[in-house]
C-alpha positions in Angstrom: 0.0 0.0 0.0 1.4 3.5 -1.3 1.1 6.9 0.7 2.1 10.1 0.5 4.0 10.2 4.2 4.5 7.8 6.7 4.3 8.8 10.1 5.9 6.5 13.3 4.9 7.8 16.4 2.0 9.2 17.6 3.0 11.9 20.2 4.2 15.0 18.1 4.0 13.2 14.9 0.5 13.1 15.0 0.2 16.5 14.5 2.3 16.5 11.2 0.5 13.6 10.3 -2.9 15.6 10.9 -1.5 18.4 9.5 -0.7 17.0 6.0 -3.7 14.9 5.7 -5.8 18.4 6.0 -3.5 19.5 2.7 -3.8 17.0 0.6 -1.4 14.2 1.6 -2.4 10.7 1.9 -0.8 9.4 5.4 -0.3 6.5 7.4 0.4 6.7 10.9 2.1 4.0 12.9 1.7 3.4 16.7 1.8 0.3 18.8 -0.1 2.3 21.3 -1.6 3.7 23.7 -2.2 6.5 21.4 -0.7 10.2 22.4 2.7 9.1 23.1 5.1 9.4 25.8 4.0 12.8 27.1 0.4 12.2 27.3 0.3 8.1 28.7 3.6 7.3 30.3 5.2 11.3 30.8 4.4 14.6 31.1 0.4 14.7 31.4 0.1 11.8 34.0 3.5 12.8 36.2 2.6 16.4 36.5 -1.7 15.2 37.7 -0.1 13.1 40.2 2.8 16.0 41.4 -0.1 18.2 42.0 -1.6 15.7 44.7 1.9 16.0 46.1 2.1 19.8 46.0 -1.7 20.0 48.1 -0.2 17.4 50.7 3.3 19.7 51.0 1.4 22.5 51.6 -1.0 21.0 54.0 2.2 20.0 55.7 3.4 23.7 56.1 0.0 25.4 56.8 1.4 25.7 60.3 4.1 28.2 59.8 0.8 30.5 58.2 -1.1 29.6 61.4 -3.3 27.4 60.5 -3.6 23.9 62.4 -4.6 21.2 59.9 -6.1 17.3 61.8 -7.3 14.2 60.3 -5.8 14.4 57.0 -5.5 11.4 55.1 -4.0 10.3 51.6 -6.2 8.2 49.4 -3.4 6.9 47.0 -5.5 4.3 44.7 -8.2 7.7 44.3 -5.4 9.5 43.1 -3.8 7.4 40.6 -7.6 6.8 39.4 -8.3 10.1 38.6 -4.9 10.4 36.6 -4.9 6.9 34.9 -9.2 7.5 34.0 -8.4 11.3 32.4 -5.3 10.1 30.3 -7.2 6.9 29.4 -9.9 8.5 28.3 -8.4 11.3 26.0 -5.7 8.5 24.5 -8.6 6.2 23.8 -10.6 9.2 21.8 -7.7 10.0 19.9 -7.5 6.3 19.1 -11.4 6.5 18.1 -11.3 9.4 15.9 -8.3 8.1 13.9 -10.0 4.6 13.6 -13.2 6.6 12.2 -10.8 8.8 9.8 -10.1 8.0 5.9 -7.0 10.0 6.2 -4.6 9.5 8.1 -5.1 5.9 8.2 -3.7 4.2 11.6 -1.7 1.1 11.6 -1.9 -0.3 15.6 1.2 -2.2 16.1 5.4 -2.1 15.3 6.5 -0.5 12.5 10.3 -1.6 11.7 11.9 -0.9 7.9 12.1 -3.4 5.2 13.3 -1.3 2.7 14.9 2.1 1.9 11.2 3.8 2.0 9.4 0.7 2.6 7.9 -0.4 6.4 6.1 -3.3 7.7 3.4 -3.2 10.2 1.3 -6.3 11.3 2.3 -7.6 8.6 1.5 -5.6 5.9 4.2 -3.7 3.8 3.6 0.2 3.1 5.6 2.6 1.0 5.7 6.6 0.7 8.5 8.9 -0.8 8.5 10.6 3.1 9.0 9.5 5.8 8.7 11.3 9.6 10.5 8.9 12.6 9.0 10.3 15.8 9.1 7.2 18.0 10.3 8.7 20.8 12.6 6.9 23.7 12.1 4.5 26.5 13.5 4.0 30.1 17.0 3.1 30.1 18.2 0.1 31.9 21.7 0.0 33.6 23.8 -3.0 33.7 23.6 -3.9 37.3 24.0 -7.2 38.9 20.9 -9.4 39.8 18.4 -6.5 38.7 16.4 -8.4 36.2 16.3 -11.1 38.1 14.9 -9.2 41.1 12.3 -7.1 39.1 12.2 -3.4 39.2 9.8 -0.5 38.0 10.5 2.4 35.7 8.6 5.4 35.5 5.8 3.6 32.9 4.9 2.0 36.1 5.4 3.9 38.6 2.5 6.2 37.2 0.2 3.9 37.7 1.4 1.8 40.9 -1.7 0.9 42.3 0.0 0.6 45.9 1.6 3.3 47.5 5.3 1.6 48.5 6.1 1.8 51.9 10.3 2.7 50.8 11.3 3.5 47.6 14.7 2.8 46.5 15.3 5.3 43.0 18.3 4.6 40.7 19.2 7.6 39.3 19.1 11.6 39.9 17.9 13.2 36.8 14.8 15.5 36.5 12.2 11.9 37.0 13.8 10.7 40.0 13.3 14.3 41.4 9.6 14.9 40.5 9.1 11.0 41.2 11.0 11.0 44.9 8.4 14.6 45.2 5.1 12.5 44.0 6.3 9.4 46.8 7.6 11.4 49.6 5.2 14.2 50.0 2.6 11.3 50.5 4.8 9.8 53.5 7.0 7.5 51.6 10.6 6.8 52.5 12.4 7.7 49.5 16.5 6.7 48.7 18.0 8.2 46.1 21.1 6.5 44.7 22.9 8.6 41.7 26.5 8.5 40.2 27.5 12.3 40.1 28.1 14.9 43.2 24.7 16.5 42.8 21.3 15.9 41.9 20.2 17.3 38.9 23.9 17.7 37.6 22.9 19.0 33.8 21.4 22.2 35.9 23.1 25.3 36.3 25.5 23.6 39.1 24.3 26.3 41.7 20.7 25.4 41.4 22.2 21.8 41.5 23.5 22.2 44.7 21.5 24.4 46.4 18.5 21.6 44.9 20.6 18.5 46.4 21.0 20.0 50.1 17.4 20.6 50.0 16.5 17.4 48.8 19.2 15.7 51.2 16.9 16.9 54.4 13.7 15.2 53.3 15.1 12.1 51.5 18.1 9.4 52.5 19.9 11.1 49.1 23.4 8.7 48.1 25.6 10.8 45.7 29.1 10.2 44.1 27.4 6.8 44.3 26.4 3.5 42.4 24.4 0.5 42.9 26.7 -2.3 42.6 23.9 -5.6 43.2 20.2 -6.3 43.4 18.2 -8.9 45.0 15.2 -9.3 46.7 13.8 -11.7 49.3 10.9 -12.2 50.5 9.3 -9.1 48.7 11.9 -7.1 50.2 14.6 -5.4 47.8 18.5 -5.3 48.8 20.4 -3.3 47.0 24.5 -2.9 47.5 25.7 1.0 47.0 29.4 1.6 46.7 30.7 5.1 47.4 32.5 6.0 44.4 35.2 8.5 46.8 35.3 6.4 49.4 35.0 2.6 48.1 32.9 1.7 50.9 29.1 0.0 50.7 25.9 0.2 51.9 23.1 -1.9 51.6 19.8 -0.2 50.9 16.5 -2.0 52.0 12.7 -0.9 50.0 9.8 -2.4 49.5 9.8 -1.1 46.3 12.4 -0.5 43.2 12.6 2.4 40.6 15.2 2.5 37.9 14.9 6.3 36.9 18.3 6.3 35.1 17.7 8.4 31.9 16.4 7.2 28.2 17.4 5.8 25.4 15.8 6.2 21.3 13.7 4.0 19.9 16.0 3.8 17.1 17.3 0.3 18.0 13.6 -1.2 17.2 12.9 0.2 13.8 15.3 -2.2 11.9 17.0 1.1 10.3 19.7 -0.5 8.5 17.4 -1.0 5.9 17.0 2.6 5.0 20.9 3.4 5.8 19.8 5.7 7.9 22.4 7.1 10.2 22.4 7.0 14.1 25.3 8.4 16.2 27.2 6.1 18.5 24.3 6.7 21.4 21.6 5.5 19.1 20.2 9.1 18.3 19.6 9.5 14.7 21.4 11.9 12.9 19.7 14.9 11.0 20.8 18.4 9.7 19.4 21.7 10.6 15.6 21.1 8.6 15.1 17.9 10.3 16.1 15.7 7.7 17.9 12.6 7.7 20.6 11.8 5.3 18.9 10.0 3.1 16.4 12.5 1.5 12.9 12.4 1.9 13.4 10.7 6.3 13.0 13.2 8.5 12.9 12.7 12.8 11.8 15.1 15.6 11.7 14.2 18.9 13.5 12.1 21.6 14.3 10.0 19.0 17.2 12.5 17.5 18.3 13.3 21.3 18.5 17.5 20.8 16.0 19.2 23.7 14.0 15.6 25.5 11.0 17.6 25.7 7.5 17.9 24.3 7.5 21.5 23.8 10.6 21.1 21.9 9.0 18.1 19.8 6.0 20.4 19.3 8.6 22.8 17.8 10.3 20.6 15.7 6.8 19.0 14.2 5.9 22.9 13.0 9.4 22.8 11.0 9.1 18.8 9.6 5.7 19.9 8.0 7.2 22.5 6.5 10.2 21.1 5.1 8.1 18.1 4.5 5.6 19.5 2.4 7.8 22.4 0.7 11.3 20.8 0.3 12.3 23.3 -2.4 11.6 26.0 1.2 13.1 24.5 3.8 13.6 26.1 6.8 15.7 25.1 9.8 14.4 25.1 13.1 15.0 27.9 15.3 15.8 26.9 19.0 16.5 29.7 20.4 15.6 30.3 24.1 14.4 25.8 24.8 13.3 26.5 28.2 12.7 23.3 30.3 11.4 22.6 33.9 11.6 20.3 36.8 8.5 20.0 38.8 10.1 18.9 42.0 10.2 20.3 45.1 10.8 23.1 45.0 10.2 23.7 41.5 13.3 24.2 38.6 13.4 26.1 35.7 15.8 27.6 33.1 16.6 28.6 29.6 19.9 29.4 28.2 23.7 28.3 29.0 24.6 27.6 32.7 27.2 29.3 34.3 29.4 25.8 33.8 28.7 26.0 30.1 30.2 29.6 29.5 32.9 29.0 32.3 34.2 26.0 29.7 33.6 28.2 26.4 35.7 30.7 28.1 33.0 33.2 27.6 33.2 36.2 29.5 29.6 36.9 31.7 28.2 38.6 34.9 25.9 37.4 36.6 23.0 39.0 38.6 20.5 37.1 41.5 18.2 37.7 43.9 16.8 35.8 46.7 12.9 34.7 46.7 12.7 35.7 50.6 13.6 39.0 50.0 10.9 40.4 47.7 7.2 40.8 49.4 5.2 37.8 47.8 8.5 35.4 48.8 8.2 36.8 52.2 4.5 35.9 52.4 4.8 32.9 50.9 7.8 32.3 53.4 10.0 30.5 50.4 13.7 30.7 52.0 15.3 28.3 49.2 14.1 29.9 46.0 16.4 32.2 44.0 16.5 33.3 40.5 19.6 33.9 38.6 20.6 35.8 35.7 24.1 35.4 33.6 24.6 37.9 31.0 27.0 39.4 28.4 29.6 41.7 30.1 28.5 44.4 27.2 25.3 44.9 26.2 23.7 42.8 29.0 22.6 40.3 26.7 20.8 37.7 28.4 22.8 34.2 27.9 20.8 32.5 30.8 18.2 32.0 33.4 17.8 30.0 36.0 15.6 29.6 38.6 14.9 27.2 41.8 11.9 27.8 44.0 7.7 28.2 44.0 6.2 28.5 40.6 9.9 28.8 38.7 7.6 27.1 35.5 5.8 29.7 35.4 8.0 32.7 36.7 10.5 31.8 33.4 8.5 32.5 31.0 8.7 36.6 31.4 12.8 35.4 30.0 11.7 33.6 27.4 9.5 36.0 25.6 12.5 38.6 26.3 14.7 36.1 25.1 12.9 35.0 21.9 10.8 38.1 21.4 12.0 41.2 22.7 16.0 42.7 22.9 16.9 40.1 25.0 19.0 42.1 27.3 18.8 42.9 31.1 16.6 46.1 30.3 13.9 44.0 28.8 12.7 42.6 32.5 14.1 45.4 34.6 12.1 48.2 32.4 8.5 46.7 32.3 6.5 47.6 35.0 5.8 44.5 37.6 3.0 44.1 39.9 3.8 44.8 43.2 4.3 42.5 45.2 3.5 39.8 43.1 6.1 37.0 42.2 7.9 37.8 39.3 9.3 40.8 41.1 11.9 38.6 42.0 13.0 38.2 38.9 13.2 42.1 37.6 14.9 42.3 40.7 17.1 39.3 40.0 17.7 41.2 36.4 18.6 44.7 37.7 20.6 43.4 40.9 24.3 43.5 38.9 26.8 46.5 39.1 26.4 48.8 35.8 29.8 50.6 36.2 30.4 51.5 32.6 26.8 50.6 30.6 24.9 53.2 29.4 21.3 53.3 29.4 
């Protein structure tokens, strides 16, 4: 069967495949399902619901220091991963519906893998088209680690929808889902351990917010850094699992009821059989494209996880707007613009950034200053009473041009945004967020505060 485009993947590829279908194209679209992708079954959508349980139960915790007592309060964690599991459900099953009703795109429900150079089984059935869009995304990645298959383990697919709330939770890893993951558990009374190979939590942050997130996280979980699990094995339903300090050599044995490996992801690429095509992968697995999205052989393009750039939906929602472009008007390409990626971690308390960290310049021997200013001393952080959160600025020594922001504390997802727009939008220098007028005292006067608090000495205004 011959289409116009093939489409594998149904998170942001959907729309591309959509997309085209409303100009003309005939397109198939391949997923093995659920439909939505990562983001909306198994990532984003589902993790942030069940955060937001966790953020009500934090601040019930801390309603004392407001002076309010708070008695009787309960967690009902089956109701909680209902209401998350029977909304995400529910909207991947309608997208599922409305495709299976639809002449165009046509869906093909089940593994897509290459048989030729253009050519792709599914269930059995061979299609063709002269494009081709690989957005198939990434799964959990599993370490080598002795006795861990054998004694079982979740990743975060499950741990989304664990219908039993674990008693201890043992998490492999310290990347952005073991931190919203240890945030989910923990604020609902679980014993968390957190095992991970590098000094800090959250090491690919601005190493500041890194630190200043790992001491903070170090006071409400049993948090093991500059460390690595070594063995696994469980007995009688309990998990063991053998930690050796990587400074010290010494090892600990950890003991959980329950086991999550949250140590990064890997692309799809290895299940799409793409020596067929002669695609090219690099030596992680990510395949390979130029600045349009394309592939080096002409006509396969790849967004996404799959091609390892920015592992985010936003930025796969990007890169969908530029495939369909280049997809449908190859003699117009245009390459995608990535200026000013933001991304977030919805931990406690919250990250956010957008731009180079201070490491990054410091090893590009860029020159910078940088600016920052405490949550706890602007009027909403005082009444909010947020004594971690800061916001941080680094800029060009002339001109003040904005290279990054970063910022820990309540609502950073949101607070970031005013940078972006400055960023993307606007001059993009310091006197973009310290000249507009901010609400006083509302939040994101801490960060036109953040922006302005740097010594001028020679710039002109």
């Amino acid at each position: 069967m011959k289409f116009d485009l093939i489409v594998i993947g149904s998170g942001s590829g959907l729309d591309v495949a959509a997309a085209a279908a409303g100009r003309g194209l005939s397109v198939a679209i391949i997923e093995k399902g659920p439909l939505g992708g990562t983001c909306l079954n198994r990532g984003c959508i589902p993790s942030k619901m069940l955060i937001h349980s966790a953020d009500v139960m934090e601040t019930i915790k801390g309603a004392e220091k407001f002076g309010i007592n708070v008695k009787g309060c309960e967690v009902n964690y089956p109701s909680i991963v209902d209401r998350v599991t029977s909304e995400v459900d529910s909207e991947s099953k309608s997208i599922e519906e409305a495709l299976l009703r639809s002449e165009n795109p046509v869906l093909f429900k089940g593994i897509g893998s290459f048989t030729g150079p253009k050519q792709v089984r599914v269930n059995g059935e061979e299609i063709t088209a002269e494009k081709i869009l690989i957005a198939a995304g990434s799964r959990p990645k599993i370490p080598k680690i002795d006795g861990l298959s054998e004694a079982g383990f979740i990743t975060s697919d499950e741990a989304l929808r664990l219908r039993e709330q674990p008693r201890t939770l043992t998490i492999i890893g310290g990347g952005y889902i073991a931190a919203e993951l240890a945030h989910f558990f923990g604020s609902l009374g679980t014993e968390v351990n957190i095992v991970h190979r590098n000094e800090v939590l959250l090491n690919n942050e601005d190493e500041e917010v890194a630190r200043a997130f790992t001491g903070i996280a170090s006071k409400k979980y049993h948090v093991l850094t500059s460390s690595e699990p070594v063995s696994v094995r469980r007995q009688a339903g309990v998990y063991e699992v053998a930690v050796k300090n990587l400074k010290e050599s010494s090892t600990v044995t950890l003991e959980s009821d329950q086991l999550l490996v949250a140590a990064g992801r890997v692309p799809n690429s290895d299940l799409l059989d793409l020596g067929k095509t002669a695609v090219i992968v690099d030596h992680r697995g990510y395949i390979k494209v130029n600045e349009y999205l394309e592939t080096n052989v002409p006509g396969i393009f790849a967004l996404g996880d799959i091609i390892g750039r920015y592992p985010f939906k936003h930025a796969a929602n990007l890169e969908a707007e530029y495939a369909l472009q280049n997809i449908l008007s190859p003699e117009e390409k245009v390459p995608v613009d990535y200026t000013a990626m933001p991304h977030a971690v919805f931990a406690s308390p919250q990250i956010a950034s957008v731009g180079s960290t201070e490491q990054e310049l410091q090893s590009k021997g860029i020159e910078y200053v940088a600016a920052k200013w405490q949550y706890i001393d602007s009027g909403m952080g005082k009444a909010i009473e947020d004594r971690n959160g800061f916001v941080k600025f680094l800029y060009e020594k002339k001109g003040l041009k904005i290279l990054g922001c970063h910022i820990l504390g309540t609502d950073a997802a949101t607070l970031i945004h005013e940078v972006i727009v400055a960023m993307k939008s606007g001059k993009g220098d310091a006197f973009s967020i310290i000249e507009p007028v901010h609400v006083h005292p509302a939040l994101p006067e801490v960060v036109q505060r953040a922006a302005s608090n740097i010594h001028f000495h020679d710039h002109q205004h």
